[in-house]
VOMI-10930 format. One record per residue (C-alpha): y, z, x; residue in three letters. Coordinates in steps of 0.25 Angstrom, whole numbers, plus 2048, in hexadecimal, padded with zeros to 3 digits. Example, Ala and Ser with C-alpha at 12.3 -4.5 7.8 and 13.67 -1.06 7.14 Angstrom:
VOMI-10930
7EE81F831ALA/7FC81D837SER/
This chain:
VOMI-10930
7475F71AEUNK/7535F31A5UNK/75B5EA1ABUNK/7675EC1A2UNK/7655FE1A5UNK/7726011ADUNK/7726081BBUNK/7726161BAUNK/77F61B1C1UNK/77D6231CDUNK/77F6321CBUNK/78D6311D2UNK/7906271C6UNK/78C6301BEUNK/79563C1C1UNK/7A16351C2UNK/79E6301B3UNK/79C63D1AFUNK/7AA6441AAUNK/7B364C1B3UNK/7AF6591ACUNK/79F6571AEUNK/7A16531BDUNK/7AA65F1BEUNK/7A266A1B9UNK/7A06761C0UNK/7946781C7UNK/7946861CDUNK/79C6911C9UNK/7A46921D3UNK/7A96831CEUNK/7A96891C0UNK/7B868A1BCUNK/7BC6961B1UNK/7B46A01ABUNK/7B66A91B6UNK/7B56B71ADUNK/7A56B01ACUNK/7A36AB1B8UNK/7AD6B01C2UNK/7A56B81CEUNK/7A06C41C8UNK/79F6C11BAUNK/7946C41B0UNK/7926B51AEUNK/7946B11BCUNK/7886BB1BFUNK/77D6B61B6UNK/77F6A91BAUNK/77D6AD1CBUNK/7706B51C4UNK/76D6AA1BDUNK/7696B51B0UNK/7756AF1A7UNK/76E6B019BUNK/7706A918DUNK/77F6A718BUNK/78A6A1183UNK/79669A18BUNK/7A269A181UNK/7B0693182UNK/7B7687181UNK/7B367A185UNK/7B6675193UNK/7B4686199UNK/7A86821A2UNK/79D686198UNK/79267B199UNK/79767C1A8UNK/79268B1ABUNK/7846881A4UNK/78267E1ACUNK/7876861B9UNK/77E6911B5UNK/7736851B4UNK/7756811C2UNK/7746911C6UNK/7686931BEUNK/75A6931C1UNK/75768F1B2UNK/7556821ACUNK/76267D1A6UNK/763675198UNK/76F671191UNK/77166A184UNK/77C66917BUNK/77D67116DUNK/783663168UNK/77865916AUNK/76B66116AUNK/76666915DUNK/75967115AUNK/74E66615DUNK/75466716EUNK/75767616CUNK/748679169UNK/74366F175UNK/74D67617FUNK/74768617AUNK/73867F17BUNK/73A67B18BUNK/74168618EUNK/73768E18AUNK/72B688190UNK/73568919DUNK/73769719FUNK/72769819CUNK/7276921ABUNK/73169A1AFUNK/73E6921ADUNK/74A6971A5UNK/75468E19FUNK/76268E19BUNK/76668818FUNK/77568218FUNK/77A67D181UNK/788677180UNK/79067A173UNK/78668516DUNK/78D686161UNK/78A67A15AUNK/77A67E158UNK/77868314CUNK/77469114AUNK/76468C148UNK/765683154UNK/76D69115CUNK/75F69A158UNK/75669115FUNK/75C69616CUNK/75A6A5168UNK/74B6A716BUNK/74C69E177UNK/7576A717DUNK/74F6B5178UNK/7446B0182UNK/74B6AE18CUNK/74669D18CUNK/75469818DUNK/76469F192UNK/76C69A189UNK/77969418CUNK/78168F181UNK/79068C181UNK/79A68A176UNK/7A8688173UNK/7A6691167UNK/7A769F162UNK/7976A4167UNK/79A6AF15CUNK/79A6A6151UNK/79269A155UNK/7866A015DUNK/77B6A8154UNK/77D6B7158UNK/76D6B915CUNK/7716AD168UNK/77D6B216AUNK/7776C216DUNK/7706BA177UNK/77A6B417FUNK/7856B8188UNK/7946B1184UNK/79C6AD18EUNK/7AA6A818AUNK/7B169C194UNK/7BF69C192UNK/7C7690194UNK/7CB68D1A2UNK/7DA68E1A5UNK/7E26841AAUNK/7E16861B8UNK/7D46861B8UNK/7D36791B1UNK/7DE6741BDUNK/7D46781C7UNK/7C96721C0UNK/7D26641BFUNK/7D76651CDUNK/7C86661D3UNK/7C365B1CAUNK/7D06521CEUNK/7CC6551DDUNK/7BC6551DCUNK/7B86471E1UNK/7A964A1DFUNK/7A964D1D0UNK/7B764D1CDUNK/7C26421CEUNK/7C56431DBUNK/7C26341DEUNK/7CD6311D7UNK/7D76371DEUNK/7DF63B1D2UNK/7EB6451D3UNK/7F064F1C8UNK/7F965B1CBUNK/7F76691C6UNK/7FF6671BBUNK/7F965C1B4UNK/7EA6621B6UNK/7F166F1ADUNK/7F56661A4UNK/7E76621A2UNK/7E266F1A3UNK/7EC675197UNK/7E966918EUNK/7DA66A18FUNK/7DA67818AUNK/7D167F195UNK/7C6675195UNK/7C16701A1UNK/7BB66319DUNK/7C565F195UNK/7CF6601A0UNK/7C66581AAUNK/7C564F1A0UNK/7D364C19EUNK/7D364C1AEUNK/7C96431B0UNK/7D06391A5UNK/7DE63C1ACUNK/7D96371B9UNK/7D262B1B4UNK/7E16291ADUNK/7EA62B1BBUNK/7DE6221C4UNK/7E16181BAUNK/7F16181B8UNK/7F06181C8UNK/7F960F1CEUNK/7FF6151DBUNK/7FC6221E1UNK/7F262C1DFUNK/7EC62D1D0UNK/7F36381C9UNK/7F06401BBUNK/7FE6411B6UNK/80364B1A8UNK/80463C1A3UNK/7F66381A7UNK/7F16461A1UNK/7F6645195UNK/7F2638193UNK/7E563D195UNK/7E564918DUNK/7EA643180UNK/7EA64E176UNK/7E665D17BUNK/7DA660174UNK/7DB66F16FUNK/7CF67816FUNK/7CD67B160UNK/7C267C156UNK/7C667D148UNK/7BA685144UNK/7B668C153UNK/7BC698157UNK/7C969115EUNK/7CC690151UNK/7CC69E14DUNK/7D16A315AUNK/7E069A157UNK/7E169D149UNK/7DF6AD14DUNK/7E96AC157UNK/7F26A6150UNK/7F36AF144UNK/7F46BA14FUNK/7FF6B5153UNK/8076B4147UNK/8036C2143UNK/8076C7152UNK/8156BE14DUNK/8136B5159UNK/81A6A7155UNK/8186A1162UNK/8096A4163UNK/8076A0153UNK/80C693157UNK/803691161UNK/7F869615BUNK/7FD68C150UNK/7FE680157UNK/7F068215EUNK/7EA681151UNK/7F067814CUNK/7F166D159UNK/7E366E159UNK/7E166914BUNK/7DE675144UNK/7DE672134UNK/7EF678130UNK/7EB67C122UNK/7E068412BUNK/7EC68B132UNK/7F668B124UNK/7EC69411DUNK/7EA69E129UNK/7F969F12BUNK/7FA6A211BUNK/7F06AE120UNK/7F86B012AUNK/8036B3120UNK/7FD6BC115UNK/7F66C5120UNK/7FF6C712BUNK/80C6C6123UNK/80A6C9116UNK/8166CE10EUNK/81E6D111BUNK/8236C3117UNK/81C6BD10AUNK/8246AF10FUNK/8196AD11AUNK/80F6AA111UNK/8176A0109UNK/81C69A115UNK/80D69911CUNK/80A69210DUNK/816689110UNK/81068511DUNK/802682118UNK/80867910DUNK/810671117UNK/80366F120UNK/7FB66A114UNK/80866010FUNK/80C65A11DUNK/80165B125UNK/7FF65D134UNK/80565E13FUNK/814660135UNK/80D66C12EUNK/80867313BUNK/81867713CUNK/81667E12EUNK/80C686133UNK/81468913FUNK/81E68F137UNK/816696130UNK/81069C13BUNK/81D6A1142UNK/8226A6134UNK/8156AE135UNK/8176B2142UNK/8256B7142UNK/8256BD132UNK/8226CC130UNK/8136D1132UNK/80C6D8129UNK/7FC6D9124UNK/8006E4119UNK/7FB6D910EUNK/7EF6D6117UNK/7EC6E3119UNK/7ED6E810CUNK/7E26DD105UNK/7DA6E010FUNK/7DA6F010AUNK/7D86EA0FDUNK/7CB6E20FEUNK/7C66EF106UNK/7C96F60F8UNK/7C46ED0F1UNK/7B66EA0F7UNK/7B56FA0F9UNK/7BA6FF0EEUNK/7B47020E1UNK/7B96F60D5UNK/7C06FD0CDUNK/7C56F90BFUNK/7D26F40BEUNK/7DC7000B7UNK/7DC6FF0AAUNK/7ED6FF0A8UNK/7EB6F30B3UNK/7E36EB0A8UNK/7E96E209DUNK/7E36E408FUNK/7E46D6086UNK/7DB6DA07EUNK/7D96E8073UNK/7CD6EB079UNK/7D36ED088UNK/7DE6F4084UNK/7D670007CUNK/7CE70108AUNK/7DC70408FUNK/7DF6F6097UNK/7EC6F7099UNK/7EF705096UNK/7FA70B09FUNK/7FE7010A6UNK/80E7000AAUNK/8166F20ABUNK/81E6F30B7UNK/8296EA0B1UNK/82C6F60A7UNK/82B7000B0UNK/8377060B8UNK/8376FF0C8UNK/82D6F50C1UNK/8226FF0C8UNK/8177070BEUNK/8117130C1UNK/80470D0C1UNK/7F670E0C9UNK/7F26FE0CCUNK/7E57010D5UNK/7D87050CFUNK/7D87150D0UNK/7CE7150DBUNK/7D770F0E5UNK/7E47170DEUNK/7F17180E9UNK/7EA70D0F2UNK/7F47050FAUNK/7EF6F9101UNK/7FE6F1105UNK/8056F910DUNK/8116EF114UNK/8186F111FUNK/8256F0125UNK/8276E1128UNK/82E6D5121UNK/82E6D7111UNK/8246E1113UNK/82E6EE116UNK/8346E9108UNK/8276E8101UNK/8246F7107UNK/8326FC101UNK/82D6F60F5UNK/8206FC0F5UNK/82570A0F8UNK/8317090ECUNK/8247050E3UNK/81C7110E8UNK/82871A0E4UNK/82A7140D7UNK/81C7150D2UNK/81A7230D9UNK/80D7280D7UNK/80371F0CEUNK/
């Protein structure tokens, strides 16, 4: 024996060093908090599990929703052996022994559930070494992400696999959570005997974004922060305390996930529908969370050419404007740039005419025949060009009355084609005067 080997702690030691999330985790479904349109009585999910027949399936949502939390509960209710390892720590060497005992267990008649934590980060080869094994039947599958299964999972494992989204849990059910684990002295922090009124644990609630583990965390640190600022009276978590120990809010964001996307979708939605207030929003999420500025300059340029167009040709220059000050004085001075622009956006005239129009003309242009260009539209430096009639017929508009000739621009095939057709907002309803006063001029060509 070593005499230097410490004393292993007893198991009560040993939960009360485990975090406040760990000792708190659910371990029924009737302790399980959210997800109720899963697992409420009656519900598709909810069922499997009392069959124990849930099949191979995908929890996806965002972190702190009780993901590894229901495969462990579906654990304890099953009848199957239960393996779990983490997509971050283990590669194809563990994945290959893990399929070989599974295997050899359900030749004796055992079946085994297969939990992997953050699925998404094996690689596509690593994700086929599951497929046969599920195919079979040797292993269900439970994987959980907090991305997009549709662009990280291979299609063949993900046609064999049931998604089920977890939303984050509102603020009251992150209260109640905090509340129980405040007054829990078995695995909670009830021993302590802190205090914290409702308001405070929303507080926590709001900051930590629907994550349950983060908000026991800042609870479990807010606690240890009231015991030891204690000097008459009961120990109390102040908005002080709390904020102490929440720091800075860390917002859910990923600059190359799907969060991603799903913000910079809603904010151009928002300046198309002309909603200031909700671009602004949309805005600062991004932005707040660290998103790149120059990212969010060159989709509010877009924003500008398809969305508004010529109903106010200023947008776009005002947009180029804004992307010029982001890249001369930085962040966080040029996020107000951008937050005109977006409001100009938002409030200026709306039209997709422009848009529109390219569009009907990359459609012509990949379909259609390519035809030659008309030979009046062609110069002719040369002797040579004009005797094949470069050239011939064509009319300078600058010599022609109303500086508009008589002449047919499009190839022949696509004669009388329009493809712009404005509308009635901003400088449009002027450009469409102008546009039918050019029509009548040049009559029929």
């Amino acid at each position: 024996m070593n005499l230097f080997q410490p004393i292993p702690p007893d198991q009560a030691q040993q939960d009360a060093q485990r975090p406040l999330a760990d000792r708190m985790r659910p371990r029924t479904l009737d302790e399980y908090a959210g997800q109720e349109h899963l697992v409420g009585p009656g519900k598709p999910l909810r069922l499997q599990i009392d069959r124990d027949d849930s099949g191979s399936m995908l929890f996806w949502g965002p972190p702190g929703t009780g993901k590894t939390t229901l495969a462990q509960i579906i654990a304890r209710m099953s009848r199957a052996e239960f393996i779990e390892f983490s997509a971050v720590l283990s590669g194809i060497k563990e994945i290959k022994q893990v399929m070989a005992d599974a295997e050899r267990a359900r030749q004796y008649g055992t079946q085994t559930i297969l939990f992997i934590d953050e699925i998404h980060r094996f690689n596509r080869a690593q994700q086929d070494a599951f497929l046969p094994h599920v195919e079979k039947g040797n292993i269900r599958l439970i994987g959980a992400t907090t991305e997009n299964p549709s662009f990280e999972i291979n299609a063949a494992l993900l046609s064999r696999c049931r998604v089920y989204v977890l939303k984050a849990l509102a603020e009251d059910q992150i209260v109640q959570l905090l509340r129980r684990a405040l007054e829990d002295g078995e695995r909670g922090l009830g021993a302590m005997q802190v205090k914290a009124d409702d308001e405070v644990l929303r507080k926590i609630a709001i900051y930590t974004n629907g994550d349950a583990r983060a908000a026991y965390n800042v609870l479990e640190v807010s606690a240890s922060l009231a015991v030891e600022g204690i000097h008459e009276g009961p120990a109390t978590i102040t908005d002080e305390i709390a904020q102490d120990a929440l720091q800075k809010r860390t917002l859910i964001y990923d600059k190359s996930g799907e969060e991603h996307y799903n913000l910079i979708s809603a904010l151009h939605k928002s300046v198309r529908n002309s909603d200031p207030d909700a671009a602004l929003y949309w805005l600062g999420r991004m932005l707040e969370a660290g998103e790149d500025p120059l990212y969010v300059a060159r989709r509010v340029v877009r924003m500008a050419v398809e969305d508004i167009g010529l109903a106010d040709p200023q947008a776009l220059a005002l947009c180029m404007a804004a992307r010029d000050a982001v890249d001369f004085i930085g962040i966080p001075e040029g996020n107000l740039a951008l937050a005109q622009a977006v409001v100009y956006l938002s409030i200026a005239p709306k039209s997709n005419a422009l848009y529109t129009a390219y569009g009907n003309v990359t459609q012509d242009v990949e379909q259609t025949a390519a035809d030659p260009v008309p030979l009046h539209l062609r110069n002719a430096p040369t002797s040579l060009m004009k005797g094949l009639g470069y050239g011939q017929g064509y009319q300078y508009a600058h010599e022609v009355d109303g500086k508009v000739a008589k002449m047919q621009c499009l190839p022949e095939s696509l004669r009388g084609k329009v493809y712009y057709h404005p509308t009635n907002e901003g400088i449009e309803k002027r450009i469409r005067e102008r546009l039918e006063e050019i029509k009548k001029r040049r009559g029929s060509v």
